[in-house]
C-alpha positions in Angstrom: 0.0 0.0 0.0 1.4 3.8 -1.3 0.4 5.7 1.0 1.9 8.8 0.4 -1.0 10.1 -2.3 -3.4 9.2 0.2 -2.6 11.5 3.0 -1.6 13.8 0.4 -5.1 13.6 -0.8 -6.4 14.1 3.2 -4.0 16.9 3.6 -5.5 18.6 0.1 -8.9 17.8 1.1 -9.0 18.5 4.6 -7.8 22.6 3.4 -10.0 22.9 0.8 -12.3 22.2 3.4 -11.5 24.6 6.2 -10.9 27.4 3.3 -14.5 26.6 1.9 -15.6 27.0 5.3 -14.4 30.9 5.8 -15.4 31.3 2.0 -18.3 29.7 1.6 -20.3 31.1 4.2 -20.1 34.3 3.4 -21.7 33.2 0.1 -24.2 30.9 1.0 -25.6 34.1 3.6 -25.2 36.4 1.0 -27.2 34.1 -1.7 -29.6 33.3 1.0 -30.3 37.0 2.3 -29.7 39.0 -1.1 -32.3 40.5 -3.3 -30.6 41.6 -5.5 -31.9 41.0 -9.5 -29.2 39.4 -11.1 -28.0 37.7 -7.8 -28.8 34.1 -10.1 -26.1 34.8 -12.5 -23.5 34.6 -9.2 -25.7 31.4 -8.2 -25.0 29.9 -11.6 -21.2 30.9 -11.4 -21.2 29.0 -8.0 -22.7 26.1 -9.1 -21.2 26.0 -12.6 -18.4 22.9 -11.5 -20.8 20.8 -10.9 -22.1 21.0 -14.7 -18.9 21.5 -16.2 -16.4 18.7 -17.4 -13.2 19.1 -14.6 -10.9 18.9 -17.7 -12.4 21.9 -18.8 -12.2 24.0 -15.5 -8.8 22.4 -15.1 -7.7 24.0 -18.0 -9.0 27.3 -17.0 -7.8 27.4 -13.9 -4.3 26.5 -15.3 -4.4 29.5 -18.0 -5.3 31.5 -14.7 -2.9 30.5 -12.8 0.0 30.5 -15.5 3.1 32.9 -15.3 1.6 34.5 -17.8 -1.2 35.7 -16.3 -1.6 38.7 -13.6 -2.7 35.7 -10.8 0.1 33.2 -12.2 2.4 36.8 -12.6 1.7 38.6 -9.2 2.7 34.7 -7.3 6.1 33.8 -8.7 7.2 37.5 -8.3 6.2 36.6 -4.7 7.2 33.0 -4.2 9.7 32.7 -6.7 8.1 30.2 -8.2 5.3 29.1 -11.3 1.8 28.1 -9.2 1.4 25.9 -12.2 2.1 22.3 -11.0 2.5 22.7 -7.6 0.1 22.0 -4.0 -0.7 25.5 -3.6 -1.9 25.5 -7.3 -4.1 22.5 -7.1 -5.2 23.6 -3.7 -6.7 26.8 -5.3 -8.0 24.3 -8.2 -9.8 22.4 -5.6 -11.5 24.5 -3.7 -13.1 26.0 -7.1 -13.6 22.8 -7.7 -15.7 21.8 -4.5 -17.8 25.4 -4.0 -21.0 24.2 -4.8 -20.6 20.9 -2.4 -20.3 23.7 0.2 -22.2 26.9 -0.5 -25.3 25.4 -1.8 -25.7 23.4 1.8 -24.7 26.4 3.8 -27.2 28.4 2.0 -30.2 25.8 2.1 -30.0 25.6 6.1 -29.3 29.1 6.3 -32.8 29.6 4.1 -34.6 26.8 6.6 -33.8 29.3 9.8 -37.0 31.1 10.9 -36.9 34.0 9.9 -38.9 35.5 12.9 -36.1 34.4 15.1 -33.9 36.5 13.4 -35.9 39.4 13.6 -36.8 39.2 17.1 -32.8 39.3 18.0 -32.4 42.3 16.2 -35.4 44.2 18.1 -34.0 43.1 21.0 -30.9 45.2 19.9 -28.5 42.1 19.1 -26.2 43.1 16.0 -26.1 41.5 13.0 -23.2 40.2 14.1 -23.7 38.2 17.2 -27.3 37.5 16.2 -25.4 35.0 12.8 -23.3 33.4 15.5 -25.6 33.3 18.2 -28.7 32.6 16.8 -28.7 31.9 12.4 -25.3 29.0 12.4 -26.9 26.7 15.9 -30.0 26.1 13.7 -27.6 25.9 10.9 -25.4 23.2 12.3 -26.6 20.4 10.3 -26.6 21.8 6.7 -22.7 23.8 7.6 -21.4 20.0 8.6 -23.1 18.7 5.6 -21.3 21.1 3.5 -18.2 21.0 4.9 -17.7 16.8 4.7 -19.3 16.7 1.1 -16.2 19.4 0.1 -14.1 17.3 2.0 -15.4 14.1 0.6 -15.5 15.8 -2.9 -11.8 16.9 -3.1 -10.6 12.9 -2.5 -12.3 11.7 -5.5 -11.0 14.6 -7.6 -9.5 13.7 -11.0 -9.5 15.4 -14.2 -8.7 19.0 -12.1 -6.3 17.5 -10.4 -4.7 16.0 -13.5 -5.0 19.1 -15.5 -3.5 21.7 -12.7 -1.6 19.5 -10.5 -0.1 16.9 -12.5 1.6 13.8 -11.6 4.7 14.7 -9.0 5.0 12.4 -6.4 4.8 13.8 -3.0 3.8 16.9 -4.7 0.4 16.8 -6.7 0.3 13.1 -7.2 -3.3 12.1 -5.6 -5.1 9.1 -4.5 -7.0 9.4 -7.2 -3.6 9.4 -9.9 -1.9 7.0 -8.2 -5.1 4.3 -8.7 -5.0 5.4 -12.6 -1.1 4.3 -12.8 -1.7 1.1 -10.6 -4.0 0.4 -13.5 -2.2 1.8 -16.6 0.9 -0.1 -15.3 -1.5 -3.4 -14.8 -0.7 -3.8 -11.0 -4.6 -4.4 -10.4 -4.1 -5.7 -6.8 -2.5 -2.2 -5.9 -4.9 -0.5 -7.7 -7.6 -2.9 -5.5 -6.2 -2.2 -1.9 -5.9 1.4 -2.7 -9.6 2.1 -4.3 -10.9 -0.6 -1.5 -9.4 1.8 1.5 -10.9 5.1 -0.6 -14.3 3.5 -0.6 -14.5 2.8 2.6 -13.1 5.8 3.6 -15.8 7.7 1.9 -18.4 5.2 3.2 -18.0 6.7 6.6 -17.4 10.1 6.0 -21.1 9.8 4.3 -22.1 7.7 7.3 -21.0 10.7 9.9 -22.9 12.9 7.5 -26.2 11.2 7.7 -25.9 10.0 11.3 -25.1 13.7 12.8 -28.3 15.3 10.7 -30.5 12.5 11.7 -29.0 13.8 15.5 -29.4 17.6 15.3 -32.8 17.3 13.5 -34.1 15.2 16.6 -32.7 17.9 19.4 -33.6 21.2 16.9 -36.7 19.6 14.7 -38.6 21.7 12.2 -41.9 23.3 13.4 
Protein backbone atom coordinates (compact mmCIF):
# COMPACT_ATOMS: atom_id res chain seq x y z
CA UNK A 1 0.00 0.00 0.00
CA UNK A 2 1.43 3.83 -1.26
CA UNK A 3 0.44 5.71 1.03
CA UNK A 4 1.88 8.83 0.35
CA UNK A 5 -0.99 10.10 -2.26
CA UNK A 6 -3.37 9.20 0.20
CA UNK A 7 -2.56 11.48 3.00
CA UNK A 8 -1.57 13.83 0.38
CA UNK A 9 -5.14 13.62 -0.80
CA UNK A 10 -6.36 14.07 3.16
CA UNK A 11 -3.99 16.93 3.58
CA UNK A 12 -5.48 18.65 0.08
CA UNK A 13 -8.90 17.78 1.09
CA UNK A 14 -8.95 18.54 4.55
CA UNK A 15 -7.76 22.56 3.40
CA UNK A 16 -9.96 22.88 0.82
CA UNK A 17 -12.34 22.16 3.45
CA UNK A 18 -11.47 24.58 6.16
CA UNK A 19 -10.91 27.43 3.26
CA UNK A 20 -14.52 26.55 1.94
CA UNK A 21 -15.61 26.97 5.30
CA UNK A 22 -14.42 30.85 5.79
CA UNK A 23 -15.41 31.25 2.00
CA UNK A 24 -18.31 29.73 1.55
CA UNK A 25 -20.34 31.07 4.17
CA UNK A 26 -20.11 34.28 3.38
CA UNK A 27 -21.67 33.17 0.09
CA UNK A 28 -24.24 30.87 1.03
CA UNK A 29 -25.56 34.13 3.59
CA UNK A 30 -25.24 36.45 0.98
CA UNK A 31 -27.23 34.06 -1.74
CA UNK A 32 -29.56 33.28 1.01
CA UNK A 33 -30.34 36.97 2.34
CA UNK A 34 -29.74 39.05 -1.14
CA UNK A 35 -32.33 40.47 -3.32
CA UNK A 36 -30.60 41.59 -5.51
CA UNK A 37 -31.91 41.05 -9.54
CA UNK A 38 -29.19 39.35 -11.12
CA UNK A 39 -28.00 37.70 -7.79
CA UNK A 40 -28.77 34.13 -10.09
CA UNK A 41 -26.12 34.85 -12.47
CA UNK A 42 -23.49 34.58 -9.20
CA UNK A 43 -25.74 31.45 -8.24
CA UNK A 44 -25.04 29.94 -11.55
CA UNK A 45 -21.18 30.94 -11.37
CA UNK A 46 -21.18 29.03 -8.02
CA UNK A 47 -22.69 26.09 -9.14
CA UNK A 48 -21.18 25.98 -12.58
CA UNK A 49 -18.42 22.90 -11.50
CA UNK A 50 -20.83 20.76 -10.92
CA UNK A 51 -22.08 21.04 -14.70
CA UNK A 52 -18.92 21.49 -16.21
CA UNK A 53 -16.43 18.71 -17.41
CA UNK A 54 -13.18 19.07 -14.59
CA UNK A 55 -10.93 18.89 -17.66
CA UNK A 56 -12.42 21.91 -18.76
CA UNK A 57 -12.16 24.02 -15.50
CA UNK A 58 -8.79 22.39 -15.11
CA UNK A 59 -7.68 23.95 -17.99
CA UNK A 60 -8.99 27.32 -17.04
CA UNK A 61 -7.81 27.38 -13.89
CA UNK A 62 -4.25 26.48 -15.26
CA UNK A 63 -4.40 29.53 -18.02
CA UNK A 64 -5.25 31.47 -14.71
CA UNK A 65 -2.92 30.54 -12.76
CA UNK A 66 -0.04 30.52 -15.49
CA UNK A 67 3.06 32.89 -15.31
CA UNK A 68 1.59 34.53 -17.84
CA UNK A 69 -1.17 35.66 -16.31
CA UNK A 70 -1.59 38.72 -13.58
CA UNK A 71 -2.71 35.73 -10.77
CA UNK A 72 0.10 33.21 -12.23
CA UNK A 73 2.42 36.82 -12.62
CA UNK A 74 1.69 38.58 -9.20
CA UNK A 75 2.70 34.70 -7.28
CA UNK A 76 6.10 33.81 -8.70
CA UNK A 77 7.25 37.49 -8.25
CA UNK A 78 6.24 36.59 -4.71
CA UNK A 79 7.17 33.03 -4.24
CA UNK A 80 9.69 32.66 -6.72
CA UNK A 81 8.05 30.21 -8.25
CA UNK A 82 5.30 29.14 -11.25
CA UNK A 83 1.84 28.13 -9.20
CA UNK A 84 1.36 25.85 -12.16
CA UNK A 85 2.15 22.30 -10.96
CA UNK A 86 2.54 22.70 -7.56
CA UNK A 87 0.05 22.02 -3.99
CA UNK A 88 -0.74 25.51 -3.63
CA UNK A 89 -1.88 25.46 -7.27
CA UNK A 90 -4.14 22.49 -7.15
CA UNK A 91 -5.17 23.63 -3.73
CA UNK A 92 -6.71 26.83 -5.28
CA UNK A 93 -7.97 24.25 -8.21
CA UNK A 94 -9.77 22.36 -5.58
CA UNK A 95 -11.54 24.46 -3.69
CA UNK A 96 -13.15 25.96 -7.10
CA UNK A 97 -13.56 22.77 -7.66
CA UNK A 98 -15.65 21.78 -4.50
CA UNK A 99 -17.81 25.45 -3.96
CA UNK A 100 -20.95 24.25 -4.78
CA UNK A 101 -20.61 20.85 -2.44
CA UNK A 102 -20.25 23.68 0.22
CA UNK A 103 -22.25 26.95 -0.47
CA UNK A 104 -25.28 25.43 -1.84
CA UNK A 105 -25.70 23.35 1.82
CA UNK A 106 -24.66 26.40 3.77
CA UNK A 107 -27.21 28.35 1.97
CA UNK A 108 -30.18 25.78 2.06
CA UNK A 109 -29.97 25.65 6.06
CA UNK A 110 -29.30 29.07 6.32
CA UNK A 111 -32.76 29.59 4.12
CA UNK A 112 -34.62 26.81 6.57
CA UNK A 113 -33.75 29.34 9.83
CA UNK A 114 -37.04 31.11 10.88
CA UNK A 115 -36.89 33.95 9.89
CA UNK A 116 -38.92 35.50 12.95
CA UNK A 117 -36.08 34.38 15.08
CA UNK A 118 -33.92 36.54 13.42
CA UNK A 119 -35.86 39.40 13.63
CA UNK A 120 -36.81 39.18 17.06
CA UNK A 121 -32.80 39.29 18.00
CA UNK A 122 -32.41 42.29 16.19
CA UNK A 123 -35.40 44.18 18.10
CA UNK A 124 -33.97 43.10 21.04
CA UNK A 125 -30.91 45.17 19.95
CA UNK A 126 -28.45 42.06 19.11
CA UNK A 127 -26.22 43.11 15.97
CA UNK A 128 -26.10 41.49 13.04
CA UNK A 129 -23.18 40.17 14.06
CA UNK A 130 -23.72 38.15 17.18
CA UNK A 131 -27.30 37.53 16.17
CA UNK A 132 -25.43 34.97 12.84
CA UNK A 133 -23.33 33.38 15.50
CA UNK A 134 -25.64 33.25 18.24
CA UNK A 135 -28.69 32.58 16.75
CA UNK A 136 -28.69 31.89 12.40
CA UNK A 137 -25.30 28.98 12.42
CA UNK A 138 -26.86 26.69 15.93
CA UNK A 139 -30.01 26.09 13.66
CA UNK A 140 -27.63 25.87 10.89
CA UNK A 141 -25.36 23.16 12.31
CA UNK A 142 -26.59 20.38 10.29
CA UNK A 143 -26.58 21.81 6.71
CA UNK A 144 -22.70 23.77 7.61
CA UNK A 145 -21.39 20.03 8.58
CA UNK A 146 -23.09 18.71 5.60
CA UNK A 147 -21.30 21.13 3.53
CA UNK A 148 -18.16 20.95 4.86
CA UNK A 149 -17.72 16.80 4.75
CA UNK A 150 -19.28 16.69 1.13
CA UNK A 151 -16.16 19.38 0.14
CA UNK A 152 -14.14 17.33 1.95
CA UNK A 153 -15.45 14.08 0.60
CA UNK A 154 -15.49 15.79 -2.87
CA UNK A 155 -11.79 16.88 -3.10
CA UNK A 156 -10.64 12.92 -2.46
CA UNK A 157 -12.31 11.75 -5.46
CA UNK A 158 -10.96 14.60 -7.57
CA UNK A 159 -9.45 13.74 -10.96
CA UNK A 160 -9.50 15.42 -14.17
CA UNK A 161 -8.68 19.01 -12.06
CA UNK A 162 -6.27 17.46 -10.39
CA UNK A 163 -4.71 15.97 -13.55
CA UNK A 164 -5.00 19.08 -15.47
CA UNK A 165 -3.55 21.73 -12.66
CA UNK A 166 -1.58 19.49 -10.48
CA UNK A 167 -0.14 16.89 -12.48
CA UNK A 168 1.60 13.81 -11.58
CA UNK A 169 4.72 14.66 -8.95
CA UNK A 170 5.04 12.44 -6.42
CA UNK A 171 4.77 13.79 -2.95
CA UNK A 172 3.78 16.95 -4.69
CA UNK A 173 0.35 16.81 -6.73
CA UNK A 174 0.35 13.12 -7.17
CA UNK A 175 -3.31 12.09 -5.58
CA UNK A 176 -5.11 9.08 -4.46
CA UNK A 177 -6.96 9.35 -7.23
CA UNK A 178 -3.62 9.41 -9.93
CA UNK A 179 -1.90 6.96 -8.15
CA UNK A 180 -5.09 4.33 -8.75
CA UNK A 181 -4.99 5.36 -12.61
CA UNK A 182 -1.11 4.33 -12.82
CA UNK A 183 -1.68 1.13 -10.62
CA UNK A 184 -3.99 0.42 -13.53
CA UNK A 185 -2.15 1.80 -16.60
CA UNK A 186 0.91 -0.10 -15.33
CA UNK A 187 -1.50 -3.43 -14.81
CA UNK A 188 -0.72 -3.82 -10.99
CA UNK A 189 -4.60 -4.39 -10.38
CA UNK A 190 -4.13 -5.66 -6.84
CA UNK A 191 -2.50 -2.22 -5.88
CA UNK A 192 -4.93 -0.48 -7.72
CA UNK A 193 -7.61 -2.85 -5.52
CA UNK A 194 -6.19 -2.18 -1.86
CA UNK A 195 -5.91 1.37 -2.71
CA UNK A 196 -9.64 2.10 -4.33
CA UNK A 197 -10.88 -0.55 -1.49
CA UNK A 198 -9.43 1.85 1.48
CA UNK A 199 -10.89 5.13 -0.62
CA UNK A 200 -14.29 3.47 -0.61
CA UNK A 201 -14.45 2.79 2.65
CA UNK A 202 -13.11 5.85 3.60
CA UNK A 203 -15.79 7.74 1.89
CA UNK A 204 -18.42 5.20 3.21
CA UNK A 205 -18.04 6.69 6.61
CA UNK A 206 -17.40 10.11 5.99
CA UNK A 207 -21.06 9.77 4.29
CA UNK A 208 -22.13 7.74 7.31
CA UNK A 209 -20.99 10.69 9.87
CA UNK A 210 -22.90 12.91 7.50
CA UNK A 211 -26.23 11.23 7.66
CA UNK A 212 -25.88 10.03 11.29
CA UNK A 213 -25.08 13.75 12.78
CA UNK A 214 -28.29 15.27 10.65
CA UNK A 215 -30.46 12.53 11.75
CA UNK A 216 -28.99 13.76 15.50
CA UNK A 217 -29.37 17.57 15.28
CA UNK A 218 -32.83 17.27 13.50
CA UNK A 219 -34.15 15.20 16.57
CA UNK A 220 -32.68 17.89 19.36
CA UNK A 221 -33.59 21.18 16.92
CA UNK A 222 -36.73 19.59 14.66
CA UNK A 223 -38.55 21.71 12.22
CA UNK A 224 -41.87 23.31 13.40
Amino acid sequence: MNWEPILLTVRLAALTAMILVVVGIPIGYWLTYSRWRWKFLVESVVALPLVLPPTVLGFYVLVAISPRSPLGHAYQDITGRSLAFTFEGLLFASVLYSLPFAVQPFSAAFGAVDRRLVEASWTLGVSRMHTFFRVTVPLSVAGLVTGVVLSFAHTLGEFGVVLMVGGNIPGVTRTVSIDIYDEVQALNYSAASRTALVLLLFSFVILSVVYAINRRVWAVWPIR
